[in-house]
N, C-alpha and C positions, 0 to 999 in steps of 0.2 A: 381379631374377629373370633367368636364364641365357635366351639367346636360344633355346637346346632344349626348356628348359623350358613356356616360353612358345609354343613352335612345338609343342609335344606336346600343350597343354593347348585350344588353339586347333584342332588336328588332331581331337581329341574332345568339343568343344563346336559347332563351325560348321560348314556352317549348318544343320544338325539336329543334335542333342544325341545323341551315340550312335554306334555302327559298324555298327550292322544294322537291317534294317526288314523286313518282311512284303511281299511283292510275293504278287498274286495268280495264278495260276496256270491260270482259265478263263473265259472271256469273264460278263461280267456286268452286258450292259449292254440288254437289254429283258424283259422281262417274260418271255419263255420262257426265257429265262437262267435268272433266280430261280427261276422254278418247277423247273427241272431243277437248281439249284445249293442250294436249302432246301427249301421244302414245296409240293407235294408229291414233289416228286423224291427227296429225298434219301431218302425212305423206302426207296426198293429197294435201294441198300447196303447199308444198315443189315439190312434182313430177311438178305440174302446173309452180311454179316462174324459175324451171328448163328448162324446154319446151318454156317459154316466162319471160325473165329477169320481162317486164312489169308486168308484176303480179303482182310483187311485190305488186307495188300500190292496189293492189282489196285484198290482203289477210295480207297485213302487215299494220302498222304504218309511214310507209315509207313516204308516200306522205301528213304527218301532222308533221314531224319531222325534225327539225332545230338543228344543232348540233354547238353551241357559243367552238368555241377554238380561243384559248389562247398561248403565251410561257411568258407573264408576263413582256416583256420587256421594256410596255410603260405604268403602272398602273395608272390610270385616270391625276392625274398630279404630280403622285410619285414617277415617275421611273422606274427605271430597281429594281423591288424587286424578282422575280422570278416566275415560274408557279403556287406554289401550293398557293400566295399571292395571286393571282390573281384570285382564287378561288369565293370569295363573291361579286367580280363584275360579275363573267360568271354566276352565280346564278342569280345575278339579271337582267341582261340581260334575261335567262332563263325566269322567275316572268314576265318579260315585256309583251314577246312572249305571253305567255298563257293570261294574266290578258289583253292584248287588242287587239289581234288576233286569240287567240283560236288555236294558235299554241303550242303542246308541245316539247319541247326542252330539251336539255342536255347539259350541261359543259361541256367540255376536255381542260386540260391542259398539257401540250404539254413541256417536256424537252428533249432538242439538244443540240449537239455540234455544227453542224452547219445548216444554212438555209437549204441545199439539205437535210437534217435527218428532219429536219420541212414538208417538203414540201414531204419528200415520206411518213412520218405516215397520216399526213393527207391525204391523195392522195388514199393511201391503205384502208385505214376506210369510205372514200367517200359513195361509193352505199349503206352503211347503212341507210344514212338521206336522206332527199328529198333537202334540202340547207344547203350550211356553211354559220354562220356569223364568221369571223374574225375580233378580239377585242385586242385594249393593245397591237399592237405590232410596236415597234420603226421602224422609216424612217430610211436608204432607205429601209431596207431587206423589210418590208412592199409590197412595190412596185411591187418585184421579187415574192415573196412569192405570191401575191394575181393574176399575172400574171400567175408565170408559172400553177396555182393550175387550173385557170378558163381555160386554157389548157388541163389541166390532165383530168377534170374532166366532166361529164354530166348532173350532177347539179347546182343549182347558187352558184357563190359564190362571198362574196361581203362583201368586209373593212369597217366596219359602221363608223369606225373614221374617214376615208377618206369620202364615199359617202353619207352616213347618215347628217354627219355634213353640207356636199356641199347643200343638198337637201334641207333642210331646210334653211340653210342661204340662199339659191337662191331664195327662196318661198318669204321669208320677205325682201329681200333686192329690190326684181321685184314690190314687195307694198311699199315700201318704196320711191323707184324711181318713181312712177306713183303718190303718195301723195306731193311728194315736188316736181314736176314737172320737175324732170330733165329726163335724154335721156341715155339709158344703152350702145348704141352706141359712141356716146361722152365723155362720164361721166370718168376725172381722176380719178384712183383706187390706193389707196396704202393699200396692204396685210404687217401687220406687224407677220413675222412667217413664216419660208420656212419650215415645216415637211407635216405628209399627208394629214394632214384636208387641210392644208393651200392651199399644189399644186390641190386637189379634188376641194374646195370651187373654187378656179380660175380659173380651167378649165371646171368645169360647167356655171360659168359666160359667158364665154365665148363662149358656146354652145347656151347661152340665151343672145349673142347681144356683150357683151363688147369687147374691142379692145386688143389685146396682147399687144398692143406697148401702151395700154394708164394703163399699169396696171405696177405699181412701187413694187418688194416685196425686203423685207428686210430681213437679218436672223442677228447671234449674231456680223455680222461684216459691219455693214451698207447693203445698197442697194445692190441689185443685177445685174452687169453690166456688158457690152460683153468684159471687159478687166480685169476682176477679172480673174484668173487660176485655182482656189480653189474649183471649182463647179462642183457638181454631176451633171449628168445627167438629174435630173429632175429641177434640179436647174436652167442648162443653158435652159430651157426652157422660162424661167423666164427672161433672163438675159436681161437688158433693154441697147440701147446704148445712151447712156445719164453721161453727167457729175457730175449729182446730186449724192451726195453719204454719205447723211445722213438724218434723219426722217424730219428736221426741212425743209431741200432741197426739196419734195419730198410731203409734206404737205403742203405748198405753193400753196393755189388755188383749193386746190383734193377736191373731189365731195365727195367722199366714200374712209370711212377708215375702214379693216378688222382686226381683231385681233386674233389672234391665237398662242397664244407666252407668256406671263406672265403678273402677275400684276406691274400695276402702271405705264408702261412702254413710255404710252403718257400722255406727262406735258400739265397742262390748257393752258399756255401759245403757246403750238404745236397747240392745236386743235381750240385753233383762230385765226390760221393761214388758217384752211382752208375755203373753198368756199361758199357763201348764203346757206343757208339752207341744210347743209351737212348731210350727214349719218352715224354713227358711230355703227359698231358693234364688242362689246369691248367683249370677248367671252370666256376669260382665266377663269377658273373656280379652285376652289372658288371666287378669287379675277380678279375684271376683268383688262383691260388694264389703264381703268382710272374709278373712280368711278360714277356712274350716280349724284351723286349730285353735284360732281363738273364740271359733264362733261357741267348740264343744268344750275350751276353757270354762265360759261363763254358764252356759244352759248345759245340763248334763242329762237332760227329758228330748231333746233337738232332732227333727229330723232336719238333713243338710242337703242343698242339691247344687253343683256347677255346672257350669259348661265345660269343665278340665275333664281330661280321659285319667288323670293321676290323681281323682278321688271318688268315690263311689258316688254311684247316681247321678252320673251324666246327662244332662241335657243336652240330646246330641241330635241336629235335625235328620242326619244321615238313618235314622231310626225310624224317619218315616217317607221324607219327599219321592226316596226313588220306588217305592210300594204305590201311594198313592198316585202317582204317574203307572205302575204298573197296570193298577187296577184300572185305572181310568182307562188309558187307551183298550187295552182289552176287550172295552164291550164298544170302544166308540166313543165314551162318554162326551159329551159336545161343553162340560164345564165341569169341576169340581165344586160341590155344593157343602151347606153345611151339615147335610144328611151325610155325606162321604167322612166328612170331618170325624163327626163321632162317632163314626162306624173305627176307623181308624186308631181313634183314642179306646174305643171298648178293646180292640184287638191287643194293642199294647201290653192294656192292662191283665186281659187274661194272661196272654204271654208270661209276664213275671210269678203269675202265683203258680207256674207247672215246674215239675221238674226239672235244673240247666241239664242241658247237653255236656257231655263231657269237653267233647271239642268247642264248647263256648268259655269251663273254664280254662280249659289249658291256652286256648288265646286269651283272654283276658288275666292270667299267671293269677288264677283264683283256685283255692282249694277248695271250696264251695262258698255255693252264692244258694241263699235261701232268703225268699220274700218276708219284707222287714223291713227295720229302718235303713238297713246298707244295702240295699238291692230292693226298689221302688219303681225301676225302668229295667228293662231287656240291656244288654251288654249289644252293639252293634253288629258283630261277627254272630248273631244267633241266627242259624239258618232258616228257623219258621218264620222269621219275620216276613219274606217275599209271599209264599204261600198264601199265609194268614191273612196280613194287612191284604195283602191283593185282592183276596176273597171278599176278605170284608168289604172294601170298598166299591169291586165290582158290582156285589150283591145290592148295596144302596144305593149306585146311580141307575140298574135298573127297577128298581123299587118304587126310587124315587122321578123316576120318568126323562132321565139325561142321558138314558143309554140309549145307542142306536142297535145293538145287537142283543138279543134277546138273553141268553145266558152267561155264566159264568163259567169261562172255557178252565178245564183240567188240567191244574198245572203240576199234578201225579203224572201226566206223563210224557 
């Protein structure tokens, strides 16, 4: 067993089994405790949350509670293993929440037969939390699931595999494009990876400038094109009409390449095929699409992005989900929209062109980080990111008409 391995397994077994626990929240240690913390106290809440649902919020946990469900069916990049597998990622999602939002959160995982059995537990459990994150679950039902739920429901709720992952890749890929001087308007796009990050990441792009007709995606059967008959839904969004119908096709001249699909999968010999001073964001985690040393072998003009914490410009969702949950609950907001989105993405991106904090490089063992080709996103440990991002996003769900409280509460104090 690998010394990691072994140091991972011992990380989540010792010395309590697990990454979260229950801490209580109001003294409860005499007798007029209880009585104000159960019976007969608690009564007068409950008559109050009954007279006005809103209450909720002034007498429960409600409005600081995030609830990470699950059904296990797309486990980070291991598959369909099942719900209760999927347990030590919603944990850690959970860990995220709190450790950099101050948000606390609960797992649920979730076994169905089918998606409608998915989508009425979670639906019914709703008014307990103040947001859902949904995690780990395979394309298409994904799509449906997170559709019909943000329907059902009057809280946010919001596929961090899809929007999370968009958010940030769109942050660093908008620096990216403004460092190597190319035009988000113009710029050929080839997405290698049709599931949910992939259709979230490019139709965010798309919200921020690029062209549907100038974006190529591929899935396990070449390119994606309006004479294929094979394609879902989300697919044929995608579907380009073009004769091109392979990576090597398609990579010929492309500005930006996205990766969302497996390793190893673009050869050195593809990726100098493409265009001066290209973008690569190779994303498959552990192993990305092509590795960084060989990617800056071939192209020596390259901007490079992973999913790895052990190379620069991290695509990392922990850079935005637990902000944008911040913001959101804050005003109330009753959904996460696409106005939130690129409130979100703007905030990022200013982030990287200020000043680092010291204390971002000394955790991140950087002697400095200066905006550019190796520092395109925020380092995760940046403390403005809660602030910021929270701001921003507050600010556009009242803007944009999803907040239920009127301002943007001061998180100065």
């Amino acid at each position: 067993m690998s010394d990691f391995r072994q140091r991972a397994l011992d990380y989540h077994a010792k010395p309590t089994p697990g990454k979260i626990s229950v801490e209580l929240s109001k003294p409860a240690d005499s007798v007029d405790d209880l009585a104000l913390a159960y019976s007969p106290g608690v009564a007068e809440p409950v008559r109050e949350i009954a007279e006005d649902p809103d209450n909720a919020y002034k007498y429960t946990a409600k409005g600081n509670m995030v609830a990470v469900i699950s059904n296990g069916t797309a486990i980070l990049g291991l598959g369909n293993l099942g719900p209760l597998a999927s347990k030590p990622v919603m944990e850690g999602k959970a860990l995220l929440f709190k450790r950099f939002a101050g948000l606390d959160a609960i797992d649920i995982e979730v076994k169905h037969r089918t998606t409608e059995e998915f989508i009425n537990t979670v639906a019914n459990i709703a008014d307990t939390f103040g947001g859902i994150n949904l995690e780990d679950i395979k394309a298409p039902e994904c799509f449906e699931i997170e559709q019909e739920l943000i329907k059902r429901c009057s809280i946010p709720v919001f596929h961090d595999d899809q929007h999370g992952t968009a958010i940030v890749t769109a942050a660093g890929m908008l620096n990216a494009i403004e460092i190597q001087g190319k035009n988000i308007e113009s710029a050929k796009i080839v997405c290698m990876g049709a599931g949910a990050a992939a259709v979230a990441c490019m139709e965010l792009l798309i919200k921020c400038g690029a062209q549907r007709e100038r974006i190529y995606m591929l899935d396990r059967k070449g390119v994606i094109h309006t004479r294929r008959e094979d394609l879902t839904e989300h697919k044929r969004l995608f579907a380009n009409n073009t004769d091109k119908r392979t990576l090597e096709d398609v990579m010929e001249g492309a500005d930006i390449f996205v990766g969302v699909s497996g390793p190893d999968v673009l050869p050195p010999e593809t990726l100098a095929l493409m265009s001066p001073n290209p973008i690569v964001f190779a994303c498959s985690n552990p192993d990305p699409e092509i590795k960084p040393e060989l990617a800056h072998e071939v192209r020596n003009d390259l901007i490079m992005a992973t999913g790895r914490s052990d190379y620069p410009n991290q695509v990392n969702n922990v850079l935005c989900f637990p902000f944008i949950f911040r913001g959101a609950l804050d005003v109330r907001a009753t959904a996460i929209n696409d106005e939130m989105k690129v409130a979100a993405v703007e905030a990022l991106r200013a982030i990287t062109k200020e000043p680092v904090p010291e204390s971002v490089l000394a955790a991140s063992n950087s002697k400095s980080l200066t905006f550019g080709k190796e520092y395109i996103i925020p380092k995760p440990m940046d403390p403005r990111l809660c602030e910021r991002i929270a701001s921003a996003v507050s600010k556009a769900a009242i803007e944009s008409g999803v907040a239920r409280l009127p301002e943007v509460p001061n998180r100065a104090e």
